[in-house]
Every structure is written in structure tokens, then in C-alpha cells.
N, C-alpha and C positions, 0 to 999 in steps of 0.2 A: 349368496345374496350380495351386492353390491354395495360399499359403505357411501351413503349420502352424507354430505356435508355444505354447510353454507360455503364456508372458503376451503380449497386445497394448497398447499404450494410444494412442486417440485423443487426441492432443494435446501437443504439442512444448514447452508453455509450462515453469515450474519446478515444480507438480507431475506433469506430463507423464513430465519426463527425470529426475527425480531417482524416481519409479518405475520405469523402466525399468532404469535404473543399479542399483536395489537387488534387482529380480529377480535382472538376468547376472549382480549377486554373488553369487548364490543359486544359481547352475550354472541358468538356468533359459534356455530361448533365446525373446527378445523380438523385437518388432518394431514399431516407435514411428510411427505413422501423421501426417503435420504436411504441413497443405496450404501455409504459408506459409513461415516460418524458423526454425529451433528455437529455444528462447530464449521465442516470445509473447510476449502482451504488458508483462510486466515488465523485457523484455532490447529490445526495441523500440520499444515506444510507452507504456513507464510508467518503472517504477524508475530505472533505467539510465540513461535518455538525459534523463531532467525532473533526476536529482539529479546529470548532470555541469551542466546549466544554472545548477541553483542554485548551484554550484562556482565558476563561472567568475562568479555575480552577486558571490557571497561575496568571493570577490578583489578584484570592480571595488568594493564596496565600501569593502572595508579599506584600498584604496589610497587613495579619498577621504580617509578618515580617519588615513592615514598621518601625518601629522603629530603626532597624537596619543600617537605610539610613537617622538616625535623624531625623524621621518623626509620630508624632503622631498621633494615629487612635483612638479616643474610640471604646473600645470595646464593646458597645451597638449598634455604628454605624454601624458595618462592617458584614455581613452578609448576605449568599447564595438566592438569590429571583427568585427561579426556574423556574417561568413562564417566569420571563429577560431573563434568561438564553438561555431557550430556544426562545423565541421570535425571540433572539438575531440570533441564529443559521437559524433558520429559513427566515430571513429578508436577511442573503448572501447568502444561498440557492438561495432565488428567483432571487434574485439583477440577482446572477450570469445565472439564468434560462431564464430569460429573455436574456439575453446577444446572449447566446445560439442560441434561438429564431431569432434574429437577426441576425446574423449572416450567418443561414440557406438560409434567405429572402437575404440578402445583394448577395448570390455566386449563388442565383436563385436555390438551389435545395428542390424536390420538397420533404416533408415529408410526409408520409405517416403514419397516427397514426390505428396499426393494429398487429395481430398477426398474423406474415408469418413462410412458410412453402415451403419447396424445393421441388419443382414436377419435374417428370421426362422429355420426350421427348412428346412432346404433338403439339394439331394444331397450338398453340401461337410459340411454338419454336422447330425446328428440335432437339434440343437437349437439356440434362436436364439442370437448373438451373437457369428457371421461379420461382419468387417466388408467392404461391396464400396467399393472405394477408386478413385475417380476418378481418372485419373493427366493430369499437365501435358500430354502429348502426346497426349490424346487416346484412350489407350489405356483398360484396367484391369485391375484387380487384386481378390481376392478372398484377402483376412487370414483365417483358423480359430485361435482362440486358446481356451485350456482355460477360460482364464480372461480378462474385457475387461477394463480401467479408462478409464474417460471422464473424461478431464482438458481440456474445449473453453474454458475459460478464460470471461472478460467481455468486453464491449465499453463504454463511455459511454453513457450513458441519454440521448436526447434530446427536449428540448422539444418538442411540439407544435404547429405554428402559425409559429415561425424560420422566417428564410430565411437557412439554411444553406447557404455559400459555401466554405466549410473554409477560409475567409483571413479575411472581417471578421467573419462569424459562424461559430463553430468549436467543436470540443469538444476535449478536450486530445490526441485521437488527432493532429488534424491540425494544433493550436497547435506541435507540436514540431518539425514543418514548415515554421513561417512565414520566407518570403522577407525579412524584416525587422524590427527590434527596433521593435515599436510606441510612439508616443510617448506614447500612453492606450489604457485597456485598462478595459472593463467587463464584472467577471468575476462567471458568475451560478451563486453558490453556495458557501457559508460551509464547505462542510467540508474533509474532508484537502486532497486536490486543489487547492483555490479558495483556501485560505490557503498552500500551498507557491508558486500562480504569483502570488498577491498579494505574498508577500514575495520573490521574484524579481526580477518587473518593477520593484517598486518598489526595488530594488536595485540594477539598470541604468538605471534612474534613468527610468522609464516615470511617468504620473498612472494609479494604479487607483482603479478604483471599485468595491468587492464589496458582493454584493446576497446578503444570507440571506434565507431566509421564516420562520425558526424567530426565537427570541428572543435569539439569540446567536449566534455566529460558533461552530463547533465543538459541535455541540448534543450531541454521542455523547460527549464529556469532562468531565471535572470542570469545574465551574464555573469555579476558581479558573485552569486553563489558559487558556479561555476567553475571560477580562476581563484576563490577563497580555498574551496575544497581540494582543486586541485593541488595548489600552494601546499595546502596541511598536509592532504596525501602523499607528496613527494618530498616534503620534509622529515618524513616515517618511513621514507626508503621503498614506496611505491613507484615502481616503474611506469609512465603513461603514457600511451599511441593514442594517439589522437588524425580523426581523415585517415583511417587505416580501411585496411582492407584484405580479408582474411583467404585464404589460399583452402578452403575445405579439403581439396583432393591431398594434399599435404601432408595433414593432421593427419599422425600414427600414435598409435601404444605398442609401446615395444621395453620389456625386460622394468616394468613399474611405473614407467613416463610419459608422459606425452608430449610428441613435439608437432609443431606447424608452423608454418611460412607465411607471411605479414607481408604486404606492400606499406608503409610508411615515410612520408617525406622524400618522395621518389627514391625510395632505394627498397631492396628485398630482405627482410630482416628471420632471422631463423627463431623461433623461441622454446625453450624446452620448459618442462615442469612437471612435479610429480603428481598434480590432478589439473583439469581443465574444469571450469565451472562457466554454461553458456547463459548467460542470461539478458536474453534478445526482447523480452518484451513478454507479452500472451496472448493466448487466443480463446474465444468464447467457445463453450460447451454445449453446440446445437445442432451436436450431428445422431443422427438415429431419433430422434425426438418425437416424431410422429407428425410434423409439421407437414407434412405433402395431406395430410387427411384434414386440416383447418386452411382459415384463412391468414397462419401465422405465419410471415416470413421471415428468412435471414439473409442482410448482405453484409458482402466481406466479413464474414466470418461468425454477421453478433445477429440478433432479434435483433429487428427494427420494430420501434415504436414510437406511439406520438410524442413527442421531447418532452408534454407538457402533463399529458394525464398517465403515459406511461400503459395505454393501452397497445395492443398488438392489431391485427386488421381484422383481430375477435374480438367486439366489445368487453365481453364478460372473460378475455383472458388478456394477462398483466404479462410484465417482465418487468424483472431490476438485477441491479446487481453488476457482475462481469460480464455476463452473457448478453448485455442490451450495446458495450462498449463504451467509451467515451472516459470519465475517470474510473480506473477501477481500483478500488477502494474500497475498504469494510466499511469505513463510516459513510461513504456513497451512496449505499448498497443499502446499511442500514433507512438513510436520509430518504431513498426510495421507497425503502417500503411500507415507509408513512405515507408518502403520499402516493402509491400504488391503494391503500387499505381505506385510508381516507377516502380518497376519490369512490371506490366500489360501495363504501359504508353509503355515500351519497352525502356527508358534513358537510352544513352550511360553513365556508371560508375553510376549506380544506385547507391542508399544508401543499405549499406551492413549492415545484422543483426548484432548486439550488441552480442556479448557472456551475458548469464542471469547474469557470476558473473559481468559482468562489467558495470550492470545497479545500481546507487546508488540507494543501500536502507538505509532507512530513518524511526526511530521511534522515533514519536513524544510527546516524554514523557519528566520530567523534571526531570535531564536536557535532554537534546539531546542527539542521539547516531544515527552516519551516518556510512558507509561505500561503499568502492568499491574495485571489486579485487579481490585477493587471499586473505584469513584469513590466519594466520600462518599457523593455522594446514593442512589448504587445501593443501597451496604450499607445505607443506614439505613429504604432502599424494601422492602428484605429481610428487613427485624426485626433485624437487628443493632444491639446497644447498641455505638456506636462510640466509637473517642479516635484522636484527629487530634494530630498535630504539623509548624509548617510553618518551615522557615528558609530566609532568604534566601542567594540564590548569592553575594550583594556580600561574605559577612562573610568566604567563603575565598582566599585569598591566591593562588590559582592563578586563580581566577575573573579579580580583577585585574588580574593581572599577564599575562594572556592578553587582558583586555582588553573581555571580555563580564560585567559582572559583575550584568544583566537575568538574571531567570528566580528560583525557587524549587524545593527539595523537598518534597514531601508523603507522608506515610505515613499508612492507615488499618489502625487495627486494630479488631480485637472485645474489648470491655473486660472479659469477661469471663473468657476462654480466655487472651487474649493474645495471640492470633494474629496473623499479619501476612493482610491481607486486600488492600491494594492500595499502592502507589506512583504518582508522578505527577512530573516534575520538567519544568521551563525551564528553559533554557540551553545553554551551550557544551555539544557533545556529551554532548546527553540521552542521542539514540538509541544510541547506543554504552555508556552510562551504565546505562541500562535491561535491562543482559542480566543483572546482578548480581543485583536487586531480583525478574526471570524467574527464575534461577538459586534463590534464595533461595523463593521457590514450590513450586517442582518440589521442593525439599528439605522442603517443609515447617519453614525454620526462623523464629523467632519474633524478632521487632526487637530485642529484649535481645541474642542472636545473632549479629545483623550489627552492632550495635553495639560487642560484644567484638572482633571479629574488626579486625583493625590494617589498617589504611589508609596507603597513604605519604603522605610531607607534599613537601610541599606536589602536591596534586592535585585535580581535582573530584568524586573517588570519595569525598573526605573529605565532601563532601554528604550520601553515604546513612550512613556511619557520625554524623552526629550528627545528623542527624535521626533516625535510630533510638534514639539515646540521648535526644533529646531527649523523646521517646514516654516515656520512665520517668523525667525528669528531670534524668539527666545528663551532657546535652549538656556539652563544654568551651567550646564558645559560647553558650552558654544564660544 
């Protein structure tokens, strides 16, 4: 017999289960279809287990630099034990996989561990978007839900042409994997991803080498992050191409190495190294899906839906997540499938989608670098007559005295309303920094605003209050 349920969703990842979780609050009974582990790939092979890496780099650095804090380290003492490392990663992993787990069981929904697939109008259901779910043993299963949501998450984009070994050529799925801390690393691809394992490695004390094709390290950010991080990166003994352009047919592994051929600053550059890590971007999970039997489509790559209810061209079937494209992000992901669940619930003044720029993003490299909002360049791409104010992290006293005093805040506004239109900061716990600056969005309030608004001292949150005041003049460090 076929399990009925009010709501279904394909896909275990975070906006998967945190739909599912918000239906059974809803008295509604779910059933969470996930061929792998719950969690996906932000509990597995992203968020999670790359920002306990950068954790344990962050440490092995500060310890180098311990003396700096008047603190003695022998230097026979102090050194990278890559099985900890990873151990380490692996043990929040579960912690939190289990959590998961629970969680499921606490709100009664029931999971199904399987690989489903959208069938169309059949004896189970007058209409399409049954799902038949493959199950581990061989077996199956046939899901009827009033209502689908497709949460199949992304996977890593890969090059064309590599010879992908998922050890000396890899993409970040299987770099979190590696059997050993590489001694060089040549990593193909300046954005989020490409600069959190450039500032890793080179924190464990790796030789990177990062390969952009755009003209900048970070092309999706404000400039001024952009040439910050850079700056820091190649102060660490990071190598950076930039407007490069990679030679695939090139790329060999040969006797533990990898090497391959670069166009850079009009000349042909050679680069060798003992792993390649690619990390080009991703792509949505919506192949075999069943979509030729619905009215659900995919272009370039993702579920197309409406921007705004997050329906597909099936009333009664959803997408969120990576697989719809646009930011892809867990808390995105999450933020949708609020208002994927709300909308189906039918709640008077549902939760309304986020505009992609106004979801903080956040890369986890040292230092930090967060943002929300307009970048300058956007707003001013927009027609917005903008006024900018930027102050350095060094002039606050907590900065110091913690010890990171690299990085800046940036505020853009509209010079004629006075709006706050975006934020941008470097440094010590940006991404943490950054929820205020989100917060202050969603409120609609104006940099005079968070400027008034009292700050403790000494902290790094005194960053967004004076650079909000510095936006009208008056900053107390200005």
C-alpha cells in the first residue's frame, strides 16, 4: 500500500528538513524521502565539516603566532596531526547527524531512506506528484503527498577535460576526504569555496596557488572585499592569477603531482602541485527526477519557479533550496522552505521571499568577510545615487586586543531617502557580525538608526555603529 501524507519532500539536505519540521508543526503528517544522510550537503560535504577544517587551521595558526599574545609555543611542540584534524571534523559531523536524527523522530515524520522519483497521474493518485522511491534493499516504495516540495540540493560543477582522481584532482566534495594535509595545492577558482580552502591550506602551512578567470578573486563582492582578501592572502604566501585561463588538455598526474598550463597576463605559465582542488561553482540536482511526467521544469540546470510562492508549473509542487539556483546557501534554503510550507499551509501574511541579495553571505576564511545588500557597484548599476562610508577594524580596541585588527566596514546607502542599502565587513567574526546589519534590513531601519542604537565597549559590533554614524558624520572615530 502506498504511504499518504499531507506534505512530502524530496531531500534530506537544510531546506529539506527544516520543511518537513515546519509542516509536523503545522499538525500536518510528512514523510522526508533522502537517499543518502540527512543533513546533505551542508551537514556532510560543505558547511560543517570545511568550517570545523578552517577551525582546527585557525588554531594551528594562532599558535604560530602565539608569541605575539606573550605566549610561548616550542616549536617542536606545535604541529598539524591530520588524522585529529579530521577525526575532529568528523565527530561534529555526527554529533550533529544524530541531532538530525532526532529530531525527525521527536515531530513523528516518517523518513524514508531511498531514491525517489516523480511519477505522473497513476491508480495511487489522480494526479501527478506521487513520488516512487527506490529503497536500499532493493525493495520500493510509492510516497502520495497532497502536496511535493523538491529540496535535491547541488553538487560541484566540474571541468571538462581533468583527470579527476578525487585525491590529486578533486573538487571540494572529495577534498574533505583527503588521506593527507597537502604540501601544495593548486586551487581552480577565486570564489567562496576557492578562497575559504586557499585561506585554510595556507594556514596549515600548505603552498597555494589560486587560479581565477574573472579579474578578481571574489567577482560576486564588493570590490573593496575583494583586494582586502586578496592583500591578506598574498601576505600568507598565497600565490594569485587572476583573468587567467586554464589549459585542461595540459593538466596531468604523473609520479604524486599535478601539473597544468595557465594563460595569465598574456604569457603561458606552468604550475605544478601535489593536489589540484577545482572549485568552479555548482550545479542543481534535477536530472532522472521524473519531471518529463509533471508540469515541473528545469532551465540551465535548476527547477524553475515562481520567485515569489516558489511554486513549480505544479500548484501543489514546491522547490527550494540549490536545485531552484540563485543563492545557494543553507540558510537560503532554509529561509525557503518557510515560505514554500507557509504558502501550501495557506497563512494569512505568510513569510515572503528574501531578495537573493539580501540573504547574508558569509566567507569563512581568515579573517572574515560577510556581506548583505547592494555592493556599491550594484547600487550605483541600479541608478542609485549612493554615499559610502568605510572604517578600519584596527581603530577598535577589541579588534586589537583579540588580535585581528586586518579587515574594514562598509555601509552603502541611497543619498537621497537615506536608506541603508547594503553592508560589507573584514575581519574577526564578520559572519557573525553580519546578522545585525541582515536584521537591520528586514526592519527597514536607516544607518542614523543603528548608529543611535548603543553598542558595548569594547567589541567588534562597535564597527557597524560607527560606521553608521560615520555615513552622517558622526562617527566618535572619525
Amino acid at each position: 500500500m502506498p504511504i499518504e501524507v499531507d506534505v512530502a519532500v524530496l531531500g534530506g539536505g537544510p531546506g529539506g528538513y527544516t520543511a518537513a519540521v515546519r509542516a509536523a508543526q503545522a499538525g500536518k503528517t510528512v514523510a522526508l524521502i533522502e537517499k543518502d544522510k540527512l543533513g546533505g550537503t551542508c551537514l556532510h560535504r560543505g558547511c560543517i565539516p570545511s568550517k570545523s577544517l578552517l577551525r582546527s587551521a585557525e588554531v594551528f595558526a594562532t599558535l604560530k603566532e602565539a608569541h605575539a599574545y606573550g605566549i610561548r609555543v616550542p616549536e617542536a611542540g606545535t604541529a598539524v596531526e591530520w588524522d585529529g584534524v579530521m577525526s575532529r571534523k568528523n565527530a561534529v559531523v555526527e554529533q550533529l547527524h544524530r541531532g538530525l536524527q532526532a529530531l525527525m523522530a521527536q515531530h513523528k515524520i516518517q523518513v524514508v531512506r531511498g531514491t525517489g522519483r516523480i511519477i505522473g497521474p497513476s491508480i495511487f493518485s489522480p494526479r501527478s506528484g506521487a513520488v516512487a522511491v527506490e529503497l536500499g534493499d532493493g525493495e520500493s516504495e510509492t510516497i502520495v503527498p497532497r502536496h511535493l516540495i523538491i529540496a535535491t540540493g547541488s553538487r560541484p560543477r566540474r571541468l571538462e577535460g581533468l583527470p579527476y582522481d578525487d585525491t590529486h584532482v578533486a573538487t571540494s566534495d572529495e577534498a574533505l576526504e583527503w588521506p593527507s594535509l597537502p604540501a601544495s595545492a593548486i586551487i581552480v577558482g577565486g570564489g567562496v569555496i576557492g578562497v575559504e580552502w586557499a585561506s585554510m591550506l595556507s594556514d596549515f602551512g600548505s603552498k597555494v596557488t589560486l587560479v581565477e578567470t574573472a579579474d578578481r578573486i571574489l567577482p560576486g563582492e564588493e570590490k573593496d572585499v575583494s583586494s582586502e582578501l586578496a592583500k591578506l592572502l598574498k601576505k600568507r604566501g598565497v600565490v594569485i592569477y587572476t583573468g587567467a585561463k586554464l589549459d585542461t588538455g595540459s593538466c596531468a598526474v604523473s609520479e604524486g603531482a599535478v601539473s597544468v598550463e595557465i594563460e595569465a597576463g598574456g604569457a603561458s605559465v606552468k604550475l605544478a602541485a601535489e593536489r589540484m582542488l577545482v572549485s568552479i561553482g555548482r550545479q542543481g540536482n534535477v536530472e532522472n527526477m521524473g519531471f518529463e511526467n509533471t508540469d515541473v521544469r528545469a532551465e540551465n540546470g535548476f527547477v524553475k519557479v515562481n520567485p515569489v510562492t516558489l511554486q513549480t508549473g505544479e500548484p501543489h509542487i514546491y522547490a527550494i533550496g540549490d536545485c531552484i539556483g540563485g543563492v545557494q546557501l543553507a540558510h537560503a534554503a532554509m529561509h525557503e522552505a518557510a515560505v514554500a510550507v507557509d504558502h501550501l499551509l495557506g497563512r494569512a501574511g505568510a513569510t515572503a521571499r528574501t531578495a537573493d541579495r539580501d540573504v547574508p553571505r558569509c566567507i569563512y576564511s581568515r579573517p572574515e568577510a560577510a556581506s548583505v545588500g547592494w555592493n556599491e557597484e550594484n547600487a550605483k548599476a541600479a541608478g542609485f545615487d549612493v554615499k559610502t562610508a568605510r572604517i578600519p577594524m584596527r581603530i577598535f580596541g577589541k579588534a586589537l586586543v583579540y588580535g585581528e585588527a586586518d579587515g574594514f566596514a562598509k555601509v552603502v546607502a541611497d543619498r537621497a531617502t537615506g536608506d541603508l542599502l547594503g553592508v560589507s565587513l573584514v575581519g574577526a567574526h564578520a559572519t557573525d557580525l553580519i546578522a545585525e546589519a541582515s536584521l537591520a534590513k528586514l526592519l527597514d531601519a536607516v544607518p542614523w538608526e543603528i548608529g543611535q542604537a548603543i553598542h558595548p565597549h569594547p567589541t567588534l559590533s562597535e564597527a557597524l555603529q560607527e560606521v553608521m554614524a560615520a555615513l552622517e558624520g558622526t562617527a566618535g572615530h572619525g
